[in-house]
GUNUGU-867038 format. One record per atom (N, C-alpha, C, O): residue number from 0; chain; residue in one letter; z, x, y. Coordinates in nm, 2 decimals, padded with zeros to 4 digits. Atoms other than C-alpha are relative to their C-alpha. Layout:
BEGIN
<NUM, A, a, <Z, X, Y>>
...
This chain:
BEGIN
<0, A, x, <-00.08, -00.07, 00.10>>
<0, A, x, <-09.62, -01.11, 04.80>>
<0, A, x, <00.15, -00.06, 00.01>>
<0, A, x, <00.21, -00.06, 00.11>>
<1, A, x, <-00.14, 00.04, 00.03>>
<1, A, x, <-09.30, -01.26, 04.65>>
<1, A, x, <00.12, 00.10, -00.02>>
<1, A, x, <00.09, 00.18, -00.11>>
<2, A, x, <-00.12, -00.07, 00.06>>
<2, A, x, <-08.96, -01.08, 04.63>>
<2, A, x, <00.11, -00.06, 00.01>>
<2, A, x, <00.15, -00.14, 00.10>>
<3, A, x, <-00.14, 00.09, -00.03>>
<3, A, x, <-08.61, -01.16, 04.53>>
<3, A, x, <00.06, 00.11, 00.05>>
<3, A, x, <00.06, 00.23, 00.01>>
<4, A, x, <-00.11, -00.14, -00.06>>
<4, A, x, <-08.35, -00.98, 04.77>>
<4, A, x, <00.09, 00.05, -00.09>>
<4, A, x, <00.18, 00.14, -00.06>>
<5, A, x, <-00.12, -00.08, 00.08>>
<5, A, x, <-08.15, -00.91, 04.49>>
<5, A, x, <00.16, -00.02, -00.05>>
<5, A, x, <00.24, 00.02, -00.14>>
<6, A, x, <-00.14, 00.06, -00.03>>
<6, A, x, <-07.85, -01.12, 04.62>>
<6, A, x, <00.01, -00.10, -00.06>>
<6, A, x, <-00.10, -00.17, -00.07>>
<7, A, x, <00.00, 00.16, 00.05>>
<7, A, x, <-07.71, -01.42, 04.42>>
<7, A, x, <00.05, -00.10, 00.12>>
<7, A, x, <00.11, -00.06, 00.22>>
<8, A, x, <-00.01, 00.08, -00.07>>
<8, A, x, <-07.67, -01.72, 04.57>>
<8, A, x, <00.04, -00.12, -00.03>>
<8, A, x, <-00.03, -00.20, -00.10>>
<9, A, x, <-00.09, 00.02, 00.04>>
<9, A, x, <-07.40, -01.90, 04.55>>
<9, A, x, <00.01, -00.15, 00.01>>
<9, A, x, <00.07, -00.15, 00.12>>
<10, A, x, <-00.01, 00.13, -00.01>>
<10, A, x, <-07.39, -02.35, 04.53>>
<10, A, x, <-00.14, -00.01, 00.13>>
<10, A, x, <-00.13, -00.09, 00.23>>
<11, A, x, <00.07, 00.03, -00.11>>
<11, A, x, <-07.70, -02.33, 04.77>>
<11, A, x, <00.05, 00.07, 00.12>>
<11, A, x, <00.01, 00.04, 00.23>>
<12, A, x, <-00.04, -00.06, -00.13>>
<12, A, x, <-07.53, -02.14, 05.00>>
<12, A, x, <-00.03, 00.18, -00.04>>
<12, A, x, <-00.01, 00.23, -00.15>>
<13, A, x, <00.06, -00.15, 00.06>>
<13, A, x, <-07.69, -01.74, 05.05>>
<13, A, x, <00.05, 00.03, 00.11>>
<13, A, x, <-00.01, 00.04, 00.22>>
<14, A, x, <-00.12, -00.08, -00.09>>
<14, A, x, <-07.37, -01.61, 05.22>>
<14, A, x, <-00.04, 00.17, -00.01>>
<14, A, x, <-00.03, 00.24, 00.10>>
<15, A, x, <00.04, -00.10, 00.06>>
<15, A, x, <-07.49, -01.28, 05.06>>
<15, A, x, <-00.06, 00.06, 00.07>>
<15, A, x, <-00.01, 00.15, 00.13>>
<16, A, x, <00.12, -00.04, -00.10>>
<16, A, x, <-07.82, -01.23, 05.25>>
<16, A, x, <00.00, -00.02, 00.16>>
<16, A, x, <-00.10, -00.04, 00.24>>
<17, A, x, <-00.07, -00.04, -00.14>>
<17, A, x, <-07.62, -01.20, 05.57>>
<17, A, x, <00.01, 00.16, 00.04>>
<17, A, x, <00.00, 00.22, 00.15>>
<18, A, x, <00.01, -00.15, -00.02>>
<18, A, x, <-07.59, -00.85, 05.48>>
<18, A, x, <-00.16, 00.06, 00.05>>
<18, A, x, <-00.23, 00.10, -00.04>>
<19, A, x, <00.08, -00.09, -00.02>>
<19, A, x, <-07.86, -00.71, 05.65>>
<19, A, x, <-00.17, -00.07, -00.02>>
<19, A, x, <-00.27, -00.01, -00.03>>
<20, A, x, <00.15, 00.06, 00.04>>
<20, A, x, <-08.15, -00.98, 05.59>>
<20, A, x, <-00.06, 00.02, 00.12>>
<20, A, x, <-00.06, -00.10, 00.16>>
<21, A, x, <00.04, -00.02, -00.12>>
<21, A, x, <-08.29, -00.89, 05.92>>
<21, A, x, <-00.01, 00.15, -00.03>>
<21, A, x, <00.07, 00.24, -00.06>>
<22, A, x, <00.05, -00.12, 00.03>>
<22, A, x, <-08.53, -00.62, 05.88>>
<22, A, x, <-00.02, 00.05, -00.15>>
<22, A, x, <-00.08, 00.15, -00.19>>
<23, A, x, <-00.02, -00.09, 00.13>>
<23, A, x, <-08.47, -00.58, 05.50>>
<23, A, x, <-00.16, -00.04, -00.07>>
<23, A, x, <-00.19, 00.01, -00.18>>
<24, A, x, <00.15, 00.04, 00.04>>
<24, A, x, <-08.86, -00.75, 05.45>>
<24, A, x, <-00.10, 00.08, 00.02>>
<24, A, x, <-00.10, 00.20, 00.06>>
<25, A, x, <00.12, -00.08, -00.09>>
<25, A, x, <-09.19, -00.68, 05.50>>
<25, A, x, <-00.06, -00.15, 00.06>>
<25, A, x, <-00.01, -00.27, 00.05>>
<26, A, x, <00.08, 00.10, -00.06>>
<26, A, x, <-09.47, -00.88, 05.70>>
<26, A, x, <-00.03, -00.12, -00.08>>
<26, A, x, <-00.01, -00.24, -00.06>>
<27, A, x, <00.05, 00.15, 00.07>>
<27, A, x, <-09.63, -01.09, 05.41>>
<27, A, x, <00.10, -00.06, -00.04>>
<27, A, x, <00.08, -00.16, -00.12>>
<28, A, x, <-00.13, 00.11, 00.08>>
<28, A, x, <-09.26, -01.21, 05.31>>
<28, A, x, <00.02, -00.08, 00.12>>
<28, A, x, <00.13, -00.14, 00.11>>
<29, A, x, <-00.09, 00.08, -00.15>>
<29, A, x, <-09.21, -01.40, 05.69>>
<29, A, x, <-00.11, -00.15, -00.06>>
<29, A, x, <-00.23, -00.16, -00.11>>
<30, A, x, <00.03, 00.11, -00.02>>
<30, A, x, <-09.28, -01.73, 05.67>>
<30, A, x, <-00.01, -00.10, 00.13>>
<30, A, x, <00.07, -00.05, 00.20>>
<31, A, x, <-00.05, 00.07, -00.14>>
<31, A, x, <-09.30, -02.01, 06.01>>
<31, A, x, <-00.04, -00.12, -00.09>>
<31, A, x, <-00.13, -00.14, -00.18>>
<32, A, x, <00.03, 00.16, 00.03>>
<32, A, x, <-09.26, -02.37, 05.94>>
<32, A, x, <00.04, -00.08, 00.12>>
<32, A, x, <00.13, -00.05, 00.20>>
<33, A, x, <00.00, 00.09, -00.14>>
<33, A, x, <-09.29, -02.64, 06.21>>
<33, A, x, <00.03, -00.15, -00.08>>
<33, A, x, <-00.04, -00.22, -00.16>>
<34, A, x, <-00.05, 00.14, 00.02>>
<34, A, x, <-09.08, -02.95, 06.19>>
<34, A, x, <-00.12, -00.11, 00.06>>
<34, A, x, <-00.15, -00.08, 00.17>>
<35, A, x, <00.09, 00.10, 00.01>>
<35, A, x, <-09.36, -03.26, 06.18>>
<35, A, x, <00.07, -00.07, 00.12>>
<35, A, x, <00.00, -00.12, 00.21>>
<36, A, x, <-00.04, 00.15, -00.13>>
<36, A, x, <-09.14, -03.48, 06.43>>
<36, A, x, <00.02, 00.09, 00.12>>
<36, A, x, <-00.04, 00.05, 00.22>>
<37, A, x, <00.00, -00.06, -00.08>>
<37, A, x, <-09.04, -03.22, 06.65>>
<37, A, x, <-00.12, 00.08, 00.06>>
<37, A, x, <-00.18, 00.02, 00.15>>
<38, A, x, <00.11, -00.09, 00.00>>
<38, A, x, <-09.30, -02.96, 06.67>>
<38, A, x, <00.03, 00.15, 00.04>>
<38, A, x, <-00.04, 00.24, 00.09>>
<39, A, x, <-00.04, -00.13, -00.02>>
<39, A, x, <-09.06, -02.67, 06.64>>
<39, A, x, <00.01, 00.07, -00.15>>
<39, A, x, <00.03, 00.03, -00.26>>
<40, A, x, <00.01, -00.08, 00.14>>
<40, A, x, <-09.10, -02.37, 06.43>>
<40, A, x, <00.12, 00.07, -00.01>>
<40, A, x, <00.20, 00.10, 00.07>>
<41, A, x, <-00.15, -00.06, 00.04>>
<41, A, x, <-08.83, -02.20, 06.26>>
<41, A, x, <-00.07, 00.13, -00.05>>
<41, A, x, <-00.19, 00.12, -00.08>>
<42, A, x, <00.04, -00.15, 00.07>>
<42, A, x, <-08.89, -01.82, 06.11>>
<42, A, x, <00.09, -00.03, -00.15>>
<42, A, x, <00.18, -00.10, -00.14>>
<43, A, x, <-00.07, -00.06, 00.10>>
<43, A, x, <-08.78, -01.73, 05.75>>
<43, A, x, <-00.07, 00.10, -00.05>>
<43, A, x, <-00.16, 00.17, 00.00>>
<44, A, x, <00.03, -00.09, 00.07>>
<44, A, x, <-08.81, -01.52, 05.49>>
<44, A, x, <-00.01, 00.01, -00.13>>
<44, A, x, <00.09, 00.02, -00.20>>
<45, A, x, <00.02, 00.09, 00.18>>
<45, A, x, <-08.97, -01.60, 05.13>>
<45, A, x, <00.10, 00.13, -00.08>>
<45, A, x, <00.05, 00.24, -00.08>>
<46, A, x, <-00.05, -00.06, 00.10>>
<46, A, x, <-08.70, -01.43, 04.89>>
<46, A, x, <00.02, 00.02, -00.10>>
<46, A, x, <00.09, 00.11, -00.15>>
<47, A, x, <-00.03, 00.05, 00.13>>
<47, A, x, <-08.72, -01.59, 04.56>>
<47, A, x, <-00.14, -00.05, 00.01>>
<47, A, x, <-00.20, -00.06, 00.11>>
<48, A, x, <00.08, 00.15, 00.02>>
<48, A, x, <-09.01, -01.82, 04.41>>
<48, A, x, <00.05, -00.05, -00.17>>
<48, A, x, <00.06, 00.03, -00.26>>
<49, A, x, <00.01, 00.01, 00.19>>
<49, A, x, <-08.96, -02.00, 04.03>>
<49, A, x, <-00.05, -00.10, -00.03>>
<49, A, x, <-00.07, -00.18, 00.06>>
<50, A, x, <00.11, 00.10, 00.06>>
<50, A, x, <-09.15, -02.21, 03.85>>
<50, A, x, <00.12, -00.16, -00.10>>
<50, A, x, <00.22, -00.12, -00.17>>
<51, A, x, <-00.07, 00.06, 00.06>>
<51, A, x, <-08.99, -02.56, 03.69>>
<51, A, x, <-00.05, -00.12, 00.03>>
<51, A, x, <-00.05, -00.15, 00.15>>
<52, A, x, <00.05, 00.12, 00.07>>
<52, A, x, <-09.15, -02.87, 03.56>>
<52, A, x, <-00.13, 00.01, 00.09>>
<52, A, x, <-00.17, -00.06, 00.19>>
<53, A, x, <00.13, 00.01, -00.08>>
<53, A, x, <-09.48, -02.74, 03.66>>
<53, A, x, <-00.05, 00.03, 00.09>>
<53, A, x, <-00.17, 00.05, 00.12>>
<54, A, x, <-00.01, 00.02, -00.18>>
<54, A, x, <-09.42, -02.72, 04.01>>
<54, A, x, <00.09, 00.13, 00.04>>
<54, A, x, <00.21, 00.15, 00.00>>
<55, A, x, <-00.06, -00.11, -00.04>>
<55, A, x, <-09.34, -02.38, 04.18>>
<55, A, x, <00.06, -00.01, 00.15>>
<55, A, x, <00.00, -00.05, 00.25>>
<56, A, x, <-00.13, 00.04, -00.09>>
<56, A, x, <-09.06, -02.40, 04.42>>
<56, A, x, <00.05, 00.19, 00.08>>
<56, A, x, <00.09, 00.29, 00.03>>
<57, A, x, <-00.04, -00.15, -00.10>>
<57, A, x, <-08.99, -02.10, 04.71>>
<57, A, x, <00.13, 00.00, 00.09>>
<57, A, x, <00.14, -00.07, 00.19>>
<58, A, x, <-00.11, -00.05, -00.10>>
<58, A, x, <-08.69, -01.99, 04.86>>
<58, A, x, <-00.02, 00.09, 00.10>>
<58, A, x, <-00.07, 00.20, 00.09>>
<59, A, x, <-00.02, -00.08, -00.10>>
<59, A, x, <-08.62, -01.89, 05.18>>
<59, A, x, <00.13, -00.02, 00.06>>
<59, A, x, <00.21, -00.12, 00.05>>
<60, A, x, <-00.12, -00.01, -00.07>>
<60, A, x, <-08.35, -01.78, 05.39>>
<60, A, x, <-00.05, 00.01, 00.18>>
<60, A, x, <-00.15, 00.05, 00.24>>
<61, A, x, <-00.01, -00.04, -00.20>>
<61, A, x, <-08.31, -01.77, 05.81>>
<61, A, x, <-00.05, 00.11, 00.02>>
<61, A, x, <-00.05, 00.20, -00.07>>
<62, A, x, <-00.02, -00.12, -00.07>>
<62, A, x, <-08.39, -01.51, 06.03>>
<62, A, x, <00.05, 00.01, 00.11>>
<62, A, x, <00.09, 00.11, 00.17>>
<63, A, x, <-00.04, -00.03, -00.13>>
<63, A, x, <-08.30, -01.60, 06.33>>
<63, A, x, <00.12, -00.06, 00.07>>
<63, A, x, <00.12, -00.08, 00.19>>
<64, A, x, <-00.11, 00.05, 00.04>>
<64, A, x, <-07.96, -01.73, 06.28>>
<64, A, x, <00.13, 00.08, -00.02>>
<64, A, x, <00.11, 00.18, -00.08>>
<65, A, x, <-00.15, -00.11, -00.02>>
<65, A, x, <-07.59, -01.56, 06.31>>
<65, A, x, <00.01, -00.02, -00.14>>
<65, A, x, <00.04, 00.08, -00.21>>
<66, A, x, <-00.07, -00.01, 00.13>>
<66, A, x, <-07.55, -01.71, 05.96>>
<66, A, x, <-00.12, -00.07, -00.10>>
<66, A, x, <-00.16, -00.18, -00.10>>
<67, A, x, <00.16, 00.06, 00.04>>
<67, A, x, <-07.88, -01.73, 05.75>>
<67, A, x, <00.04, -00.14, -00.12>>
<67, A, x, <00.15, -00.17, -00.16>>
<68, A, x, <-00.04, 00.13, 00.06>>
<68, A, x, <-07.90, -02.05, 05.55>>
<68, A, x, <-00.15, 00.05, -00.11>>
<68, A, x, <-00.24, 00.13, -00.09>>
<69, A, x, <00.10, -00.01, 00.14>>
<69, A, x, <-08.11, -02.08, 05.19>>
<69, A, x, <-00.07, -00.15, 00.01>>
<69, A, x, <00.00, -00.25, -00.01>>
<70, A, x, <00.03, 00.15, 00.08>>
<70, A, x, <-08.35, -02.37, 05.16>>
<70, A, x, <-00.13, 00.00, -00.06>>
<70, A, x, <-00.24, 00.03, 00.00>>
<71, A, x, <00.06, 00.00, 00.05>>
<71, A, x, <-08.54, -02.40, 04.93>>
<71, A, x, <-00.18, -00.13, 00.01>>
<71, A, x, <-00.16, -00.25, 00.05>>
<72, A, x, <00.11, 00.12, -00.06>>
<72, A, x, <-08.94, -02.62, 04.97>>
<72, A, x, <-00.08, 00.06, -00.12>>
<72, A, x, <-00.07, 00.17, -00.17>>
<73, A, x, <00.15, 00.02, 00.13>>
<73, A, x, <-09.23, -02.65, 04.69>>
<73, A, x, <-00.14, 00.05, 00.06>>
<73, A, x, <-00.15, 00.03, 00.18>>
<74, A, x, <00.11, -00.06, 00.04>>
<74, A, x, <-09.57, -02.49, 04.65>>
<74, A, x, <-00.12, -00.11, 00.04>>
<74, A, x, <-00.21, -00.08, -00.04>>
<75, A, x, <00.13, 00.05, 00.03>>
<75, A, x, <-09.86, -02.73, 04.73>>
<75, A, x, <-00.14, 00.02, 00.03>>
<75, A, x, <-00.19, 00.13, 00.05>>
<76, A, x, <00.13, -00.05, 00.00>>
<76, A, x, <-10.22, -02.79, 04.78>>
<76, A, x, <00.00, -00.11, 00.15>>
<76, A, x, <00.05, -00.22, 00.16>>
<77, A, x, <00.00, 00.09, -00.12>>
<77, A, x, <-10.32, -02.90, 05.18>>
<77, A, x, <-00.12, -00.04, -00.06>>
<77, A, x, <-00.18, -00.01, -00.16>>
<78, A, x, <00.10, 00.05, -00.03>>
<78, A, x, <-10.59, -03.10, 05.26>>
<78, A, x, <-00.11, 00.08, 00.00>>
<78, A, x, <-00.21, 00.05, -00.06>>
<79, A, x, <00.09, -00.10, 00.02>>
<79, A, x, <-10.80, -02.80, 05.34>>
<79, A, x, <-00.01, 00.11, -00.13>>
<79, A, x, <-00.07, 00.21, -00.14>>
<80, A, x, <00.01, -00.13, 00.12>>
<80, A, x, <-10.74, -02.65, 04.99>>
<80, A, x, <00.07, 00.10, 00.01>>
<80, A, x, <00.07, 00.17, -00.08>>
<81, A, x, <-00.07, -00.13, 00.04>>
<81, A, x, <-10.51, -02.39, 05.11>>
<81, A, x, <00.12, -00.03, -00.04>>
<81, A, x, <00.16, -00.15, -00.03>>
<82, A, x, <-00.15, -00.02, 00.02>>
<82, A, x, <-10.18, -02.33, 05.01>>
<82, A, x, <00.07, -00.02, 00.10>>
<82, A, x, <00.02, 00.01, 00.21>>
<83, A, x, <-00.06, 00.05, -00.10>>
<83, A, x, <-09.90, -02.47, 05.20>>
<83, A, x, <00.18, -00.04, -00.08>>
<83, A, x, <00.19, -00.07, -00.20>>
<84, A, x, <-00.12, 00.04, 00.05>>
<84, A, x, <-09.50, -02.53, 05.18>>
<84, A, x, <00.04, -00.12, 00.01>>
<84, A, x, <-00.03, -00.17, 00.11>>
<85, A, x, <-00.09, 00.18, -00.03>>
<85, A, x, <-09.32, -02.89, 05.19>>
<85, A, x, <00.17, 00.02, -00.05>>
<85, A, x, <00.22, 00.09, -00.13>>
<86, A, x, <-00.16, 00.03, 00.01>>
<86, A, x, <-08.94, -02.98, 05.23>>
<86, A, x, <00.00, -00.08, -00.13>>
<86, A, x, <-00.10, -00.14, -00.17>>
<87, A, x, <-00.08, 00.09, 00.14>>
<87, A, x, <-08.77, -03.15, 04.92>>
<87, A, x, <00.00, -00.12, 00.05>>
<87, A, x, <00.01, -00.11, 00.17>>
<88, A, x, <-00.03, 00.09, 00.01>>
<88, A, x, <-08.74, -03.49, 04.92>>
<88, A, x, <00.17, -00.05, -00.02>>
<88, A, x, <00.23, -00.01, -00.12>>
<89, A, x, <-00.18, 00.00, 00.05>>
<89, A, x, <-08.36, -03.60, 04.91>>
<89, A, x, <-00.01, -00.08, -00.14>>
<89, A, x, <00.09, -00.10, -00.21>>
<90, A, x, <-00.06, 00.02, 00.16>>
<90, A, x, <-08.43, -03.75, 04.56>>
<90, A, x, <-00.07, 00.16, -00.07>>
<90, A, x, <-00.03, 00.16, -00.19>>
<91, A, x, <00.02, -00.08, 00.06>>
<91, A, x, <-08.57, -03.43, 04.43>>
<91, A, x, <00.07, 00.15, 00.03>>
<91, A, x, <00.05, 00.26, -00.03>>
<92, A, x, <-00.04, -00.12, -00.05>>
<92, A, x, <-08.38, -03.19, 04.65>>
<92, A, x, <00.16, 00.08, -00.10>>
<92, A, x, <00.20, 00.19, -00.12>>
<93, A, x, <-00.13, -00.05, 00.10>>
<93, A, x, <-08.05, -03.19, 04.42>>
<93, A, x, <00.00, 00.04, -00.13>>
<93, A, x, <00.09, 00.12, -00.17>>
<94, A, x, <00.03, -00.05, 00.11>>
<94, A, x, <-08.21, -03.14, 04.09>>
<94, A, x, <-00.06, 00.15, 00.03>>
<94, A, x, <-00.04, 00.24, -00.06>>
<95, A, x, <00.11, -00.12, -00.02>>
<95, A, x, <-08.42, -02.86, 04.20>>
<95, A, x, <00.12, 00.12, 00.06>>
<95, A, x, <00.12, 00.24, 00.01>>
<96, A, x, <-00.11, -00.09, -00.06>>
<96, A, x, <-08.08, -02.68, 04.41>>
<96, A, x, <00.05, 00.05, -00.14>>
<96, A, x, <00.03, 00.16, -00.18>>
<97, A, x, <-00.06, -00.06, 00.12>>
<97, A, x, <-07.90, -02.69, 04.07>>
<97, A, x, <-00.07, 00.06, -00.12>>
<97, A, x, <00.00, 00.12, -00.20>>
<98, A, x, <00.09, -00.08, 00.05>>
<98, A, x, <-08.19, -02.56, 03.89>>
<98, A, x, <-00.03, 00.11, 00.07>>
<98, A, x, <-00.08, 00.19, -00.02>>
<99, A, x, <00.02, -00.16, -00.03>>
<99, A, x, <-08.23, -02.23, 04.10>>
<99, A, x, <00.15, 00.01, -00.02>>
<99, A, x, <00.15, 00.12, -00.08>>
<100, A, x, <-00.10, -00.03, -00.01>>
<100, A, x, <-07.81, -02.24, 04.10>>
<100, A, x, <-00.01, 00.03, -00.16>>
<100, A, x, <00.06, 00.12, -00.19>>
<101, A, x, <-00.01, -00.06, 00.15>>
<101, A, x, <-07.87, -02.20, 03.70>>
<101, A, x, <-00.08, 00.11, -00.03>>
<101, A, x, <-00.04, 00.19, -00.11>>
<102, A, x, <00.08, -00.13, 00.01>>
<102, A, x, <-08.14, -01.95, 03.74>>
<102, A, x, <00.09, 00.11, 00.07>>
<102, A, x, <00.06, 00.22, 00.01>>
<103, A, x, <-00.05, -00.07, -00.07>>
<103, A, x, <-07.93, -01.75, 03.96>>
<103, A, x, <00.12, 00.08, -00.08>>
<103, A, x, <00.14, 00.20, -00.07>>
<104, A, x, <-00.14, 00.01, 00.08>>
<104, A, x, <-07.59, -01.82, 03.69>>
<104, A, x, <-00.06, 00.13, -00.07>>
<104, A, x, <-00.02, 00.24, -00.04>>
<105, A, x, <00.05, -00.04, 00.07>>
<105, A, x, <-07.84, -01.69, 03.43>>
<105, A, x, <-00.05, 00.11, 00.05>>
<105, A, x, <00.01, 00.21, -00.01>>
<106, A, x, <-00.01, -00.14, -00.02>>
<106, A, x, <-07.95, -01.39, 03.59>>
<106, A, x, <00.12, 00.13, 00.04>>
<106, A, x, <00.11, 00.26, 00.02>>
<107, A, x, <-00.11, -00.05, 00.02>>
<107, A, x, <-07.62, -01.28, 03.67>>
<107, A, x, <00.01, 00.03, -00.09>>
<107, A, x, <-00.03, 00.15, -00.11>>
<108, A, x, <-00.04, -00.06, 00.15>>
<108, A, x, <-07.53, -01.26, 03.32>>
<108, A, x, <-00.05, 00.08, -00.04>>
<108, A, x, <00.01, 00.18, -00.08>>
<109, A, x, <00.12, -00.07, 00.07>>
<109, A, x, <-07.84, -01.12, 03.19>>
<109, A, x, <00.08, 00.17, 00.07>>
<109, A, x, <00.13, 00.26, 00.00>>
<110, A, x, <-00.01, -00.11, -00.05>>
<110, A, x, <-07.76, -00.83, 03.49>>
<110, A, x, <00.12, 00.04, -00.04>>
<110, A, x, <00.12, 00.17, -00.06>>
<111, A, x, <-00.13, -00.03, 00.05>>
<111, A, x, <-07.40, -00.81, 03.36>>
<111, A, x, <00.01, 00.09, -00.13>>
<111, A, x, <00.07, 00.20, -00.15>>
<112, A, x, <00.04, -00.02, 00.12>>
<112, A, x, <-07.52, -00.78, 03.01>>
<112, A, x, <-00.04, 00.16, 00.01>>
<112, A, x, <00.02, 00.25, -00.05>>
<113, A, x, <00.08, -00.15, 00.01>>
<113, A, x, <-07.75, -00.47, 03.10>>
<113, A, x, <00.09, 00.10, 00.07>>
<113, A, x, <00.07, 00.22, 00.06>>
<114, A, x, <-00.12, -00.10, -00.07>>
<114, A, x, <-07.45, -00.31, 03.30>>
<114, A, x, <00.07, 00.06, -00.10>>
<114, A, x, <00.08, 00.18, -00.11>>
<115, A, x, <-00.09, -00.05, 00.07>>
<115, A, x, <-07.22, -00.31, 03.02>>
<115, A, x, <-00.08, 00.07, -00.11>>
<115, A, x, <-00.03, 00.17, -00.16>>
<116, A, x, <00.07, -00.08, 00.09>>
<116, A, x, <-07.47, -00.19, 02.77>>
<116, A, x, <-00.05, 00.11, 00.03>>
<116, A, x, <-00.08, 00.20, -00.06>>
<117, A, x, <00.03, -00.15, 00.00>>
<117, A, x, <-07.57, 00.09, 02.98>>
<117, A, x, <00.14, 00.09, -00.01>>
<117, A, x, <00.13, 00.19, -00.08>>
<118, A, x, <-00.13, -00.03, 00.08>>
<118, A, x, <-07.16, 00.19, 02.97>>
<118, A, x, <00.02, 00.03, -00.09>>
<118, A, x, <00.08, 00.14, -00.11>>
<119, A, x, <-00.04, -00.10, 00.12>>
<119, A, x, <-07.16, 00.24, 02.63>>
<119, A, x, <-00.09, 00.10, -00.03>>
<119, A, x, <-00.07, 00.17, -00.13>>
């Protein structure tokens, strides 16, 4: 199960989801990923997913970290057919940042929009 925390997130940076991202999940939002050269795992926590040129792209934030960090990794198919995450590529990692940084612009607004219209 996917959820967005709610928080925007600001040039790739999710200064935001400091408030309190620890504990604010449930179980099927934890993620572990294990660095290939190392063979160490890190914890997160899936907060976002969005879809863009075909290819569905997940955000996660830290957990185990004084100051959680956002990074974002892609959707694919392993070898065994299951589902599985992957890191960005540094040529595809900048396009795809400023594409959730426009989804994020864009939902702001939208939420802005529905603020002031409930006001009147």
């Amino acid at each position: 199960m996917l959820f967005d925390c709610g928080r925007s997130c600001d040039n790739g940076d999710c200064e935001n989801c400091d408030e309190g991202i620890e504990g604010s999940y449930d179980e099927e939002s934890l993620v572990t990923m294990v660095d290939a050269e190392t063979g160490e795992e890190y914890q997160f926590v899936m907060v976002d997913d969005f879809e863009y040129k075909d290819q569905i792209y997940c955000v996660l934030v830290t957990t185990d970290e004084e100051e959680p960090e956002m990074v974002i990794t892609k959707l694919v198919k392993l070898e065994d057919g299951e589902e599985g995450l992957m890191s960005l590529n540094e040529d595809e990692a900048d396009e795809i940042y400023e594409e959730y940084d426009r989804l994020c612009t864009e939902a702001e607004l939208e939420d802005e929009e529905d603020f002031s219209d409930e006001e009147e």
